[in-house]
C-alpha positions, 0 to 999 in steps of 0.5 A: 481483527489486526489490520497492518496499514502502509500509511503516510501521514502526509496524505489525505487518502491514507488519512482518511483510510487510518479514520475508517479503521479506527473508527471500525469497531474490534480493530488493532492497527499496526501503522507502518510509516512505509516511508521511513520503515520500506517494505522489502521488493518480497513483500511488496509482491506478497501484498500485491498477490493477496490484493489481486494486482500486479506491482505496476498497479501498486505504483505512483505513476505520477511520481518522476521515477516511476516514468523510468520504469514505463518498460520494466518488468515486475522484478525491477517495478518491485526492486524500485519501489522497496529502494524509492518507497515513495513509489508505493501507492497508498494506503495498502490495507493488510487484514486477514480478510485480504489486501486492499489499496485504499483509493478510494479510502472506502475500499478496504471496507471490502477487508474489515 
């Protein structure tokens, strides 16, 4: 199975979901330093809809310009995050079972 991870070495929840899928046997990881290799506003909103959720749950909210984007609509949230990758809640799990966001970690378990 290949599994594509939206990951940032930085952080500990994406450091722990890249364990549980090198630990997970049979799988190929593609790890995509999103930070420095952003995803098209396109496929942010293809990963979101294989994952269930709308583009404001894939936000960092906590992040200074995300408090700009409190009323935008979908478009504009994905605009921001494909121009500002670090709006990009991580890590986002890409398998051909689904996508999932890894917070908490163990919830790609759900993908694998």
């Amino acid at each position: 199975m290949k599994a594509r991870i939206f990951h940032n070495p930085r952080c500990s929840k994406s450091r722990e979901a890249l364990a549980l899928l090198e630990a997970a046997p049979g799988v190929e990881i593609e790890i995509v330093d999103y930070l420095k290799t952003p995803p098209s506003a396109a496929e942010l909103e293809r990963l979101y809809a294989r994952a269930g959720m709308s583009p404001r749950d894939g936000l960092r909210k906590g992040e200074d310009g995300a408090k700009a984007l409190a009323g935008a609509d979908d478009a504009a949230v994905l605009a921001a995050m494909a121009a500002n990758p670090i709006l990009i809640e991580r890590p986002l799990v890409e398998t051909e079972k689904g996508v999932a966001l890894g917070r908490p970690p163990e919830r790609i378990g759900a993908i694998l």
